[in-house]
Backbone atoms as SQL, in Angstrom:
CREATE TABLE atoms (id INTEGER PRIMARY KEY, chain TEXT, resi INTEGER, resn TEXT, atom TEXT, x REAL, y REAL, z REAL);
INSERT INTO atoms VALUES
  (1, 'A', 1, 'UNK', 'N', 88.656, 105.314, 100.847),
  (2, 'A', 1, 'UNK', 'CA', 87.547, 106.228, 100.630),
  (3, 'A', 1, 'UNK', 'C', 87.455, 106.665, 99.170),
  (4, 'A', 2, 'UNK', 'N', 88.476, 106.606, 98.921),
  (5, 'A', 2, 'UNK', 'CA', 88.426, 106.922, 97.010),
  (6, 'A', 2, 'UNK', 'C', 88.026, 106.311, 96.200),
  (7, 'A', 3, 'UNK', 'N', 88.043, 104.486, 96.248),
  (8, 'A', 3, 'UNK', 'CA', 87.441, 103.759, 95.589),
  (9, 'A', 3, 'UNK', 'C', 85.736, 103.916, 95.894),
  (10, 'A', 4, 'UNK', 'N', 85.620, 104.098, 96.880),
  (11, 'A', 4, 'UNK', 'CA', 84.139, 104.118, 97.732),
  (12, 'A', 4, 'UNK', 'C', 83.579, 105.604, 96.766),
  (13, 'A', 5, 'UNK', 'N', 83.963, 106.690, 97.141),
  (14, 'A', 5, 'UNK', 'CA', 83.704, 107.945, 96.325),
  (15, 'A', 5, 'UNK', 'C', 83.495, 107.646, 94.834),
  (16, 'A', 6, 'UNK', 'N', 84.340, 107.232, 94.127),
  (17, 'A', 6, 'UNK', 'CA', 83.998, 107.075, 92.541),
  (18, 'A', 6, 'UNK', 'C', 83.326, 106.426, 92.760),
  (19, 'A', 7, 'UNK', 'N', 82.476, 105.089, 93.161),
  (20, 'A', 7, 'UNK', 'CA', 81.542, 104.194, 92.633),
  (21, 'A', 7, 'UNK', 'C', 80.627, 104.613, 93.079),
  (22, 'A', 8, 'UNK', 'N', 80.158, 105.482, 94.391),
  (23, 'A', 8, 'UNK', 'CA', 79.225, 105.733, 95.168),
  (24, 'A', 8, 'UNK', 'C', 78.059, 107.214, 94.516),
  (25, 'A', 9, 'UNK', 'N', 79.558, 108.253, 94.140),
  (26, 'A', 9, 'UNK', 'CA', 79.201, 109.522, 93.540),
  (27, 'A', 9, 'UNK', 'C', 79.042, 109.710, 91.806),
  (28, 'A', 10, 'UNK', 'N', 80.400, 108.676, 91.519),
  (29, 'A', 10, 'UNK', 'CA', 80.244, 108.695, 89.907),
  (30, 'A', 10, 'UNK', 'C', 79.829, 107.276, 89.246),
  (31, 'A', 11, 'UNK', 'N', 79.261, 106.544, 89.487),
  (32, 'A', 11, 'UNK', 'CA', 79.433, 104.718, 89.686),
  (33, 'A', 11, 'UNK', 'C', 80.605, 104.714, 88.667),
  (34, 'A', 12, 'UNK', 'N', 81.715, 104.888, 89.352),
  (35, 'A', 12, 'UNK', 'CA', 82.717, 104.280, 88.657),
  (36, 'A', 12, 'UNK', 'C', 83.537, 103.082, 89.293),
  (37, 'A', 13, 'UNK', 'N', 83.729, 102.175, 88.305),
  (38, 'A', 13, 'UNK', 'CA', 84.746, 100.661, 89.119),
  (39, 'A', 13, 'UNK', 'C', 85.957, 100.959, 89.201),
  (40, 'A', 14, 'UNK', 'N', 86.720, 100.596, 90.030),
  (41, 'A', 14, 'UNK', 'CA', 88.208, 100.665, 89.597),
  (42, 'A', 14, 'UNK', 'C', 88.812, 99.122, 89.853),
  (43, 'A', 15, 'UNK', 'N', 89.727, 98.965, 89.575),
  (44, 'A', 15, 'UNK', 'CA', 90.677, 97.449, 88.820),
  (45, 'A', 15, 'UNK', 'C', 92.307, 98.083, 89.185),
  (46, 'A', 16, 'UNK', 'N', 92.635, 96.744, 89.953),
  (47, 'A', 16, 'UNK', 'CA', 94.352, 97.024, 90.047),
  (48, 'A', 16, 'UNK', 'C', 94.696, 96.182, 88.865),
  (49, 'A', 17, 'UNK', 'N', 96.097, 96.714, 88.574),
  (50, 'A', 17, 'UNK', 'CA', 96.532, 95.853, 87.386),
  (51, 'A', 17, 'UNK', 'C', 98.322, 96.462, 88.062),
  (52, 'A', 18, 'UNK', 'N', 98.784, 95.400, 88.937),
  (53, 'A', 18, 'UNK', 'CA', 100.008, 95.469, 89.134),
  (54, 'A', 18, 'UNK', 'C', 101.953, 94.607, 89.118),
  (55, 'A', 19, 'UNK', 'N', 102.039, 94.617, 88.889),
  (56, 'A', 19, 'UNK', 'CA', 103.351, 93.374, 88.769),
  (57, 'A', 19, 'UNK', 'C', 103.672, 93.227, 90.623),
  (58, 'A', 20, 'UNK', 'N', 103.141, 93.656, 90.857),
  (59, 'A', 20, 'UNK', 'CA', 103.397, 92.888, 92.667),
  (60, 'A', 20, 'UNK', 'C', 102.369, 91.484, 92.856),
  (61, 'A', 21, 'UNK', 'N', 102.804, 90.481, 93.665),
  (62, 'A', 21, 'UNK', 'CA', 102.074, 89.530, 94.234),
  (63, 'A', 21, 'UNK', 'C', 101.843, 89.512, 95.550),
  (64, 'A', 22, 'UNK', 'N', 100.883, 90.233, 96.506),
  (65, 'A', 22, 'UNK', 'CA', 101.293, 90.878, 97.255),
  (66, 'A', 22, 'UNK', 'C', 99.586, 89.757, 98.037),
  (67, 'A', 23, 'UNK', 'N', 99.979, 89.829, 98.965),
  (68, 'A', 23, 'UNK', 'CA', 98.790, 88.958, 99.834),
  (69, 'A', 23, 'UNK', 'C', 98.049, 90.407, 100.723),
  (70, 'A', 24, 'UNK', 'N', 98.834, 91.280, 101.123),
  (71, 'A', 24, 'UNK', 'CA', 98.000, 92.523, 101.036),
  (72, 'A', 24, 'UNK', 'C', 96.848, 93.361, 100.037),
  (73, 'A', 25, 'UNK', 'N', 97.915, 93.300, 98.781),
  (74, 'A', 25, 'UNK', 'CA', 97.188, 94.147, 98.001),
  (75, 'A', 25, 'UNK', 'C', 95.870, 93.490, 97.921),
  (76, 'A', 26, 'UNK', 'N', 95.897, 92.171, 97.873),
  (77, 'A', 26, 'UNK', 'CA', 94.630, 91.262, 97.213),
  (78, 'A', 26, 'UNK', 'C', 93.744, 91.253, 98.577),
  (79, 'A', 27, 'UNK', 'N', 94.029, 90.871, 99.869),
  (80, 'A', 27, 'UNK', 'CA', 93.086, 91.546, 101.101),
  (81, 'A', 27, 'UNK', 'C', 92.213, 93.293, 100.784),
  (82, 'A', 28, 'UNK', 'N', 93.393, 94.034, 100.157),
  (83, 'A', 28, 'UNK', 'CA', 92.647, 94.968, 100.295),
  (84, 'A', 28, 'UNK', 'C', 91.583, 95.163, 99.088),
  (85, 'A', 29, 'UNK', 'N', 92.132, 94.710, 97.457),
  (86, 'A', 29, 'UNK', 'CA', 91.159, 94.719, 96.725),
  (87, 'A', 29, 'UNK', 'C', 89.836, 94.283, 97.272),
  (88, 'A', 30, 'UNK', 'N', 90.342, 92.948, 98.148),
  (89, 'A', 30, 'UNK', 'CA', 88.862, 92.035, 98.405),
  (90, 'A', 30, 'UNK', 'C', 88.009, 93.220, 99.756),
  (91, 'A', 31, 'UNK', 'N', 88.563, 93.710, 100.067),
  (92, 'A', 31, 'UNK', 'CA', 87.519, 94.734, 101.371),
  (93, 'A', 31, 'UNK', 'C', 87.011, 96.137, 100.293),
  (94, 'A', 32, 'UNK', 'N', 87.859, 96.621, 99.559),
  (95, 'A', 32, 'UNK', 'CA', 87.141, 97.530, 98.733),
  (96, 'A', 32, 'UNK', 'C', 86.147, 97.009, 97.472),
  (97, 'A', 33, 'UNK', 'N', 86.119, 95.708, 97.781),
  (98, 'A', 33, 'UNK', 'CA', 85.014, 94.950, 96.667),
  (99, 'A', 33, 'UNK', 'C', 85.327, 95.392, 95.303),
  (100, 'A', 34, 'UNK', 'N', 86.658, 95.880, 94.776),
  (101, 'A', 34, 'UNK', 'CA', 87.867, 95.481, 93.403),
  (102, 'A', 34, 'UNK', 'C', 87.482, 94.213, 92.716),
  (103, 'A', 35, 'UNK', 'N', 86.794, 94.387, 91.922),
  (104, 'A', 35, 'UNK', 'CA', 86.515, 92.867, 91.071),
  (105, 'A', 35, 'UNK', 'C', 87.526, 92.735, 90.132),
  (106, 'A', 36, 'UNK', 'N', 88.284, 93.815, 89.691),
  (107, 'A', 36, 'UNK', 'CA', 89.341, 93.233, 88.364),
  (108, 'A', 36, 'UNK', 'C', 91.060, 93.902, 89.368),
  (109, 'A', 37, 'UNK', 'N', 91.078, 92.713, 89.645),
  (110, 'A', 37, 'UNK', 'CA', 92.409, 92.450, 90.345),
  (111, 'A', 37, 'UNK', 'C', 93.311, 92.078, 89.551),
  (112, 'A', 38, 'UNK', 'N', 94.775, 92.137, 88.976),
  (113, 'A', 38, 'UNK', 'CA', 95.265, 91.534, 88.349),
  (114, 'A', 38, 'UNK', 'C', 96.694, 91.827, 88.780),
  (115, 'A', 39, 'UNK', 'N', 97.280, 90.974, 89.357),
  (116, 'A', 39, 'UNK', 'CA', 98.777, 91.012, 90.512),
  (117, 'A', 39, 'UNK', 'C', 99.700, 89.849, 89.586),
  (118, 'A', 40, 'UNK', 'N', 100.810, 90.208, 89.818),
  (119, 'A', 40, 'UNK', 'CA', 101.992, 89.392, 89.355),
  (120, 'A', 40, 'UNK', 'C', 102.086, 89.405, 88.145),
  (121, 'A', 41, 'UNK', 'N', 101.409, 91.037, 87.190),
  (122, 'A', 41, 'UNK', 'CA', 101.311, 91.353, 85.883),
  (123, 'A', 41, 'UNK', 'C', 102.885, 91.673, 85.558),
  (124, 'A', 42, 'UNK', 'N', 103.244, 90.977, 84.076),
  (125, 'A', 42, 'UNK', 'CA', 104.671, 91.903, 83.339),
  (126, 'A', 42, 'UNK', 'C', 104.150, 92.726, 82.350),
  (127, 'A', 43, 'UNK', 'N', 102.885, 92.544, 81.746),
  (128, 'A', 43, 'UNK', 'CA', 102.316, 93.285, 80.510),
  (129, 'A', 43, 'UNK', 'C', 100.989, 93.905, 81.051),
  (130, 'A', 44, 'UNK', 'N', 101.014, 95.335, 81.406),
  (131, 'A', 44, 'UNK', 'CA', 100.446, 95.745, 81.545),
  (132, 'A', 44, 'UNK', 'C', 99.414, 96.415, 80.774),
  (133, 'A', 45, 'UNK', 'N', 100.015, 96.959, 79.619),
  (134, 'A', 45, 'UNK', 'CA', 99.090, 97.149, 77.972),
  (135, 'A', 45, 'UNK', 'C', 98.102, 95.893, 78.052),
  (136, 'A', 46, 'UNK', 'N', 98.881, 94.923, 77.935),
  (137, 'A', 46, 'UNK', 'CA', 97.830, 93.376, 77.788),
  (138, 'A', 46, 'UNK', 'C', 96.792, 93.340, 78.736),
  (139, 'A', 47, 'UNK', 'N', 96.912, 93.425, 79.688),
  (140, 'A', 47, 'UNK', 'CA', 95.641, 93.270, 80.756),
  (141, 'A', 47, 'UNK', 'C', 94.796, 94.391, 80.514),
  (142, 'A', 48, 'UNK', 'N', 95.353, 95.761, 80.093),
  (143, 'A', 48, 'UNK', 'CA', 94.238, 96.444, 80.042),
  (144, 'A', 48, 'UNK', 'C', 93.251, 96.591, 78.833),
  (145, 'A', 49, 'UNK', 'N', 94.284, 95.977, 77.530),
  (146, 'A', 49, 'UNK', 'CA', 93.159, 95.609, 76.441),
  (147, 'A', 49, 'UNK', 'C', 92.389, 94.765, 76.913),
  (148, 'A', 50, 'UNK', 'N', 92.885, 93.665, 77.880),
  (149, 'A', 50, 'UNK', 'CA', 91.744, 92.786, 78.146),
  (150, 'A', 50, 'UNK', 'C', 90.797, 93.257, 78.709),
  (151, 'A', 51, 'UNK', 'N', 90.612, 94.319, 79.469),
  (152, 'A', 51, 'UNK', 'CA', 89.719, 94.620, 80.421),
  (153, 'A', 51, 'UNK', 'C', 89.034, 95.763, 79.464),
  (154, 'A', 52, 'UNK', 'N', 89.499, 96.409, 78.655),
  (155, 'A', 52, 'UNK', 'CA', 88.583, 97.076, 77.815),
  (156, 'A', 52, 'UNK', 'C', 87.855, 96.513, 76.994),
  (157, 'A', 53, 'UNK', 'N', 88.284, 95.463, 75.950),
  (158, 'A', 53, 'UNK', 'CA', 87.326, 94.097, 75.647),
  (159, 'A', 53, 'UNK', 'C', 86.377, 94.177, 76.397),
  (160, 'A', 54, 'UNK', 'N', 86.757, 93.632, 77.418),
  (161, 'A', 54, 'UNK', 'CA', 85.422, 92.496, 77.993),
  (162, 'A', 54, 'UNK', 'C', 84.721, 93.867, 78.533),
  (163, 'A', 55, 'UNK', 'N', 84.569, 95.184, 78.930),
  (164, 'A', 55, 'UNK', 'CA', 83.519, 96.132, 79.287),
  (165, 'A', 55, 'UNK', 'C', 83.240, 96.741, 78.408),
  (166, 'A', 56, 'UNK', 'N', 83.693, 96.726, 77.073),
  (167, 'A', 56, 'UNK', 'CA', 83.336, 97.551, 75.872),
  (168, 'A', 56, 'UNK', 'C', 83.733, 98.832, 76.384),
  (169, 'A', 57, 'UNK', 'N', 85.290, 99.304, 76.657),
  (170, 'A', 57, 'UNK', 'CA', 85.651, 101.032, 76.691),
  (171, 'A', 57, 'UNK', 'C', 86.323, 100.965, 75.623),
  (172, 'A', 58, 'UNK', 'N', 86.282, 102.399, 75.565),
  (173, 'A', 58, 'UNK', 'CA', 87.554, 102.463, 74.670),
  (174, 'A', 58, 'UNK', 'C', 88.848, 103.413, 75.672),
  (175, 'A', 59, 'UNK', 'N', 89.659, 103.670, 75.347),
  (176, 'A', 59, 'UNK', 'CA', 91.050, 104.094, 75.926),
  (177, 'A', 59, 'UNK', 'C', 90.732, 105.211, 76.519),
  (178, 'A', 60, 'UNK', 'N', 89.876, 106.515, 75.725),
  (179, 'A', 60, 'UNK', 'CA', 89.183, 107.702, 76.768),
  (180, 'A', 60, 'UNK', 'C', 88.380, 107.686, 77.656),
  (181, 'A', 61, 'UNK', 'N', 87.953, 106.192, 78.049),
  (182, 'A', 61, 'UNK', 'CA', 87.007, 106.264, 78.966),
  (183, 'A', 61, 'UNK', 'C', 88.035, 105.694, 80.650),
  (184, 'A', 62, 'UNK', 'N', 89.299, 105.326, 80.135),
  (185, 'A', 62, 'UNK', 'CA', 89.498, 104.941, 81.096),
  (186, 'A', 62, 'UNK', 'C', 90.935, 106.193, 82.102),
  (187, 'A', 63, 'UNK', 'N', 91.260, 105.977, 83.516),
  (188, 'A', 63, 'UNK', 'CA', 91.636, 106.534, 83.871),
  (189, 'A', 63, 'UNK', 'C', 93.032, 105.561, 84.427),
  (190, 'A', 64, 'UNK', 'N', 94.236, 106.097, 84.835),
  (191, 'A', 64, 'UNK', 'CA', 94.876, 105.475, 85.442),
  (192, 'A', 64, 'UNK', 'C', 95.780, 106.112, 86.415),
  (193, 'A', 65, 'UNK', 'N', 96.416, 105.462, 87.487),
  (194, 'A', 65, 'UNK', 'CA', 97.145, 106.251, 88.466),
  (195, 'A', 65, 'UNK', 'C', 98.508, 104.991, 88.090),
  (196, 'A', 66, 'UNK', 'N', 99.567, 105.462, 87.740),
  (197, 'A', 66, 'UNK', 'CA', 100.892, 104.938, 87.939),
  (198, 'A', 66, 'UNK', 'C', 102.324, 105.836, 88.561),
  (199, 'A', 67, 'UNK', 'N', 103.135, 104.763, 89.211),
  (200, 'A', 67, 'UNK', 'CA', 104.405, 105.812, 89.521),
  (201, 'A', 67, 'UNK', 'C', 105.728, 105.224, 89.082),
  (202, 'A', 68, 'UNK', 'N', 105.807, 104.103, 87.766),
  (203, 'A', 68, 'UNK', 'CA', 107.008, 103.925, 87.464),
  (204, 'A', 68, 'UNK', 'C', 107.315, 103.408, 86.114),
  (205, 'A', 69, 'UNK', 'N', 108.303, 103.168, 85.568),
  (206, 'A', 69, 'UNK', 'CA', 108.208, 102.889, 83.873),
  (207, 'A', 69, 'UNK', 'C', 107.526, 101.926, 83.275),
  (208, 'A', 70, 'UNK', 'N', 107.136, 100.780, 84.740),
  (209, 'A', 70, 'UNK', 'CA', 106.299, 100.256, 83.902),
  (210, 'A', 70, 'UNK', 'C', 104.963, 100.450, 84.036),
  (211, 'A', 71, 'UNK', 'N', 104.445, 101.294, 84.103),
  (212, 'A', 71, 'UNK', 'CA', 103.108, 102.102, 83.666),
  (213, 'A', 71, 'UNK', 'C', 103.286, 102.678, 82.508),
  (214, 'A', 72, 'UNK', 'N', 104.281, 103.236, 82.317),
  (215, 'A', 72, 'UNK', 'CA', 104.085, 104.739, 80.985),
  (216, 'A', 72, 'UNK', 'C', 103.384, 103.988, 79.564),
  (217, 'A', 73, 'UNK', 'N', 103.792, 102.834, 79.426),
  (218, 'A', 73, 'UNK', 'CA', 102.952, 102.600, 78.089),
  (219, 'A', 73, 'UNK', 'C', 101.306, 102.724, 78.324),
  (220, 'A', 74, 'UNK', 'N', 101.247, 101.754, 78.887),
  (221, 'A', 74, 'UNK', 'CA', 99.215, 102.085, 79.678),
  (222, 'A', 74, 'UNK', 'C', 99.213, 103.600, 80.309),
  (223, 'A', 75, 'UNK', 'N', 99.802, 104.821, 80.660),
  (224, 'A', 75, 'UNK', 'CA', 99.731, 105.591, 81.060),
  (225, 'A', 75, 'UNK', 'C', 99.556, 106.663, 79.418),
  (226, 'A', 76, 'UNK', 'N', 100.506, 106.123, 78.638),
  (227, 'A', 76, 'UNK', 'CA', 100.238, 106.979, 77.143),
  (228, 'A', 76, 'UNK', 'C', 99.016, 106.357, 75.879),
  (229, 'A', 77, 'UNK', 'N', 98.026, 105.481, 76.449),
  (230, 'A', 77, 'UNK', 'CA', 97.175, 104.780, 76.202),
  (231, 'A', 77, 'UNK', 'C', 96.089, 105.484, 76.816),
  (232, 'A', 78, 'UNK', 'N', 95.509, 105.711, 77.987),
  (233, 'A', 78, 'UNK', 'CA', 94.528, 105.944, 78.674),
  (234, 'A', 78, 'UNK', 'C', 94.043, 107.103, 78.166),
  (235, 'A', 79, 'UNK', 'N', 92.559, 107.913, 78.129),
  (236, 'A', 79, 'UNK', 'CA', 92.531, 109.220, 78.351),
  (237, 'A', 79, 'UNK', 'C', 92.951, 110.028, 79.316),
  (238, 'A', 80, 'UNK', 'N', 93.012, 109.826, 80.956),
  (239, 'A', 80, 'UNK', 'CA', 93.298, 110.382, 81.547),
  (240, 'A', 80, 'UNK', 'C', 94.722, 109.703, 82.269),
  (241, 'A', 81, 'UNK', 'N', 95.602, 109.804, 82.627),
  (242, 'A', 81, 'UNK', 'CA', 96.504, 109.615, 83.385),
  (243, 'A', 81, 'UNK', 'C', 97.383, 110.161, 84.610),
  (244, 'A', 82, 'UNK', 'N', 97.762, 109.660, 85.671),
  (245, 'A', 82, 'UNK', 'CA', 98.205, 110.296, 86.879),
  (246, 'A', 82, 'UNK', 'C', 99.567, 110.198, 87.600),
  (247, 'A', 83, 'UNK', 'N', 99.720, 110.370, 88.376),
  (248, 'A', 83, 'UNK', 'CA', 100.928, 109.238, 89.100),
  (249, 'A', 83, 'UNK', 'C', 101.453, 110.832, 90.359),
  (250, 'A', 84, 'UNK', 'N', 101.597, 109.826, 91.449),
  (251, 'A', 84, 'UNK', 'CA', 101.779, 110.350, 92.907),
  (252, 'A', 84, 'UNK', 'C', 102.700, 111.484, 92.534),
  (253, 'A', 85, 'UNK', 'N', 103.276, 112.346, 93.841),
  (254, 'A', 85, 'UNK', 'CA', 104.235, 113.516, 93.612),
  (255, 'A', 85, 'UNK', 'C', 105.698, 112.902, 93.639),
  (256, 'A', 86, 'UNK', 'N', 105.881, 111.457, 94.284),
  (257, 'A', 86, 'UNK', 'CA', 106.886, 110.844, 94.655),
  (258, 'A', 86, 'UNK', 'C', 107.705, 109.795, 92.830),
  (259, 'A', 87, 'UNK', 'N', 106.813, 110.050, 92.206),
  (260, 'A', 87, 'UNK', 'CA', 106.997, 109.160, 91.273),
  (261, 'A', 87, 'UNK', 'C', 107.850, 109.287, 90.310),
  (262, 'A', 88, 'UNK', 'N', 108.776, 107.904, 89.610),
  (263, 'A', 88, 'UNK', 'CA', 109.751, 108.618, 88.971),
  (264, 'A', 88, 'UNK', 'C', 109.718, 109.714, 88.023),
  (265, 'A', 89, 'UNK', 'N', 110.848, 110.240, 87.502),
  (266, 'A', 89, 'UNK', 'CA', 110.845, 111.036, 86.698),
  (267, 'A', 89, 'UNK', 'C', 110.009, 110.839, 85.574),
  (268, 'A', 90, 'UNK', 'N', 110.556, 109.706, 85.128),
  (269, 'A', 90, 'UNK', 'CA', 109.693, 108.896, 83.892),
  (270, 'A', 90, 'UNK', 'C', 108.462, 108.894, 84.230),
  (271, 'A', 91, 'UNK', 'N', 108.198, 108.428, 84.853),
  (272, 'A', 91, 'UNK', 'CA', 106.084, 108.394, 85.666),
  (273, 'A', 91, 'UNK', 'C', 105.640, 110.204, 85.204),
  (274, 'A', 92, 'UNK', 'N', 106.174, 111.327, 85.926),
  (275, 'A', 92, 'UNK', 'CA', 105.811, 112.204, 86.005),
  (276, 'A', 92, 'UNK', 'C', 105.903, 113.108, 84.705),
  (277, 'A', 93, 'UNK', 'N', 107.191, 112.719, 84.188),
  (278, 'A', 93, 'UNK', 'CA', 107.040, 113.369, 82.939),
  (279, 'A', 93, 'UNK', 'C', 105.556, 112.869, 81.408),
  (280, 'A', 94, 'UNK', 'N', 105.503, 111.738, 81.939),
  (281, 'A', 94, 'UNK', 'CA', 104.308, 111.070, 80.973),
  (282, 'A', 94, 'UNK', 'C', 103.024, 111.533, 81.456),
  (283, 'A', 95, 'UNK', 'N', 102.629, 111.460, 82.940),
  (284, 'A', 95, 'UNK', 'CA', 101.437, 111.945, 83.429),
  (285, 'A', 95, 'UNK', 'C', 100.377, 113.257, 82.962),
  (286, 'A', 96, 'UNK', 'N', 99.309, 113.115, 83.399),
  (287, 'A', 96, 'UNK', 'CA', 98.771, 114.034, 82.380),
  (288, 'A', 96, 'UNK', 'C', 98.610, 115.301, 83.935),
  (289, 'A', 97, 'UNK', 'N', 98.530, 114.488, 84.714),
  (290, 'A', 97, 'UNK', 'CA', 98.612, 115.142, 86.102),
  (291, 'A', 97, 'UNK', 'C', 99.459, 114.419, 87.286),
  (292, 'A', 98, 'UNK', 'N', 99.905, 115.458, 88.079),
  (293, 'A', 98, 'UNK', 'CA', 101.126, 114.865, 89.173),
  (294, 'A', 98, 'UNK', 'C', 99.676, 115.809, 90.241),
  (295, 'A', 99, 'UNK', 'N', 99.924, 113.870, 90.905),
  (296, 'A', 99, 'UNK', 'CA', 98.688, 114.584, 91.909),
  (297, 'A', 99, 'UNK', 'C', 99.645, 115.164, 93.592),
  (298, 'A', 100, 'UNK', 'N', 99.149, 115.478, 94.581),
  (299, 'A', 100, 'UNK', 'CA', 99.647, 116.499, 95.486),
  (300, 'A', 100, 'UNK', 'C', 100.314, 115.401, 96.402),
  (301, 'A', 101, 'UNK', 'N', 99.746, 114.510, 96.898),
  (302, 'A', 101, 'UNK', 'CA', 100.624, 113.398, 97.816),
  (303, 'A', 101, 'UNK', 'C', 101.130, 112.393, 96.762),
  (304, 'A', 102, 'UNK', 'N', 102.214, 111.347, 97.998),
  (305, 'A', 102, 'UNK', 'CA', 102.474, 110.599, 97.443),
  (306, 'A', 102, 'UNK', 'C', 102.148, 109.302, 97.780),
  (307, 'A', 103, 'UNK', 'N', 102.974, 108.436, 96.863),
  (308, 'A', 103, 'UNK', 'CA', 102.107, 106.912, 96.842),
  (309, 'A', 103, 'UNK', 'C', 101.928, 106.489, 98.475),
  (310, 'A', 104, 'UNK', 'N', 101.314, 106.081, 98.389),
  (311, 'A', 104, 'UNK', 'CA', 100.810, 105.005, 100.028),
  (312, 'A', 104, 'UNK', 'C', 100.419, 106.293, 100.911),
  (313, 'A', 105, 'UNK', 'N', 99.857, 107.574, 100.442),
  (314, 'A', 105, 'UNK', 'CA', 99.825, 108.603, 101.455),
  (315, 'A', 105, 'UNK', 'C', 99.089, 109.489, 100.923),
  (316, 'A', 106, 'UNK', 'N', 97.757, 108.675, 100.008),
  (317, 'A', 106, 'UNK', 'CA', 96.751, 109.957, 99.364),
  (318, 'A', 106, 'UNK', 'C', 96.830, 110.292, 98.345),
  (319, 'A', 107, 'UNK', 'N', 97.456, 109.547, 97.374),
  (320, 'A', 107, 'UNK', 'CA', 97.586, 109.782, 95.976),
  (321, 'A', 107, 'UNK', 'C', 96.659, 109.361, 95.232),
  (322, 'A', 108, 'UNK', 'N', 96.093, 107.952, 95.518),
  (323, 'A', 108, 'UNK', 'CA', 94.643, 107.827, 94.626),
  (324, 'A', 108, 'UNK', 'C', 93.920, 108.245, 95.011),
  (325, 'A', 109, 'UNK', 'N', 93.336, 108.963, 96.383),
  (326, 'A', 109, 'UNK', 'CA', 92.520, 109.895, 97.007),
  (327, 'A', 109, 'UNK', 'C', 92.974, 111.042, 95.931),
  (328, 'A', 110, 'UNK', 'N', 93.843, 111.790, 96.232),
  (329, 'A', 110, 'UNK', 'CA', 93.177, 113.025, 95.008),
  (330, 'A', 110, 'UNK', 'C', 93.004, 112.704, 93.650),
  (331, 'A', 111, 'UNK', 'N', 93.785, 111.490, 93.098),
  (332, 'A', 111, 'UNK', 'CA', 93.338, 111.176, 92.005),
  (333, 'A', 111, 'UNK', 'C', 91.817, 111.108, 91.351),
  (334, 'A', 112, 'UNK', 'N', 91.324, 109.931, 93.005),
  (335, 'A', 112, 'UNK', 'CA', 89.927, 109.960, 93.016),
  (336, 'A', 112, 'UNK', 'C', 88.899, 111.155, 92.723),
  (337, 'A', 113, 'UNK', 'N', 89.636, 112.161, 93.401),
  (338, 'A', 113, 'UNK', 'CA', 88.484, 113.252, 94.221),
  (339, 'A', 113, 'UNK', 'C', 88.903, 114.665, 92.563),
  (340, 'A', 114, 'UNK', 'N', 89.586, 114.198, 92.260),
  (341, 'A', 114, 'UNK', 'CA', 90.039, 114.850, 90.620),
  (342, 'A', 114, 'UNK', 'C', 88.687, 114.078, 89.870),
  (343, 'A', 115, 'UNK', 'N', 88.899, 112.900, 89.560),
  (344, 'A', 115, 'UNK', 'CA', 87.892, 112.614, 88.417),
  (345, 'A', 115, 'UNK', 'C', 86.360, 112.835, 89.107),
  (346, 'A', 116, 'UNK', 'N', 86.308, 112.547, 90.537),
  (347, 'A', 116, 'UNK', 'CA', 84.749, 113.192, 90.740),
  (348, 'A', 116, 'UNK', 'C', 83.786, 114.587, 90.625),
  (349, 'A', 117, 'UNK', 'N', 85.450, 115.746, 90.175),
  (350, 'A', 117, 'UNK', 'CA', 85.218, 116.964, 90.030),
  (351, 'A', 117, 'UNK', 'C', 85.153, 117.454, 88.343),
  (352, 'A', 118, 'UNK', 'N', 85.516, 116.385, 87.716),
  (353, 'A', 118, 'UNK', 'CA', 84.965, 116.113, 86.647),
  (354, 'A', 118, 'UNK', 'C', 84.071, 116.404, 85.992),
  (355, 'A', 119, 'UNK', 'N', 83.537, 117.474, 85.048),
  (356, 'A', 119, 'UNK', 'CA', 82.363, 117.078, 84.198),
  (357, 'A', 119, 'UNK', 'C', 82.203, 116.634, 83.034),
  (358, 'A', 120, 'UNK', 'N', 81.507, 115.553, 83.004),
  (359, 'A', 120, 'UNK', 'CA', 81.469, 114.846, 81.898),
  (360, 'A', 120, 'UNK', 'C', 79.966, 114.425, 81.626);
């Protein structure tokens, strides 16, 4: 419902960019209609310059939800940044917000329902 909410209320896209290869994750990108999928990532900085390239953002326009060290570089890059209540130390201490649940249990839901309360 969170991906659905940002694109629906704010047209915003969202894009996984994860080091898992996961035949789930990519079912579910494909039902939430996720066009920038990017699984079995080690450089996560790298994929997201790529993806700012090719849409013309720059780093404040984008948002991110992570919960482990290898987020914090793209997490100290982004304008906004997040990561579940469960997330490491490292995740949480970098975050710009520690949202109220944790991963797999509503964490990009408030993440979501944070940037839709947004004014911008």
């Amino acid at each position: 419902m969170g991906v659905e909410r940002l694109r629906t209320v704010r047209g915003i896209e969202t894009g996984i960019i994860t080091g898992e290869d996961s035949v789930i994750v990519k079912r579910r990108a494909e039902k939430l209609k996720i066009t920038e999928i990017h699984m079995g990532v080690k450089d996560k900085k790298k994929v997201l310059n790529h993806i700012m390239e090719k849409y013309n953002f720059n780093n404040d326009e984008i948002a991110y939800i992570g919960d482990d060290t290898n987020d914090i570089e793209v997490m100290n890059t982004v304008g906004l940044s997040a990561c579940p209540a469960d997330a490491t130390i490292f995740a949480r201490e970098t975050a710009d917000v520690i949202v109220e649940n944790r991963g797999g249990y509503g964490a990009f839901r408030d993440f979501a329902e944070l940037i839709i309360k947004l004014k911008y």
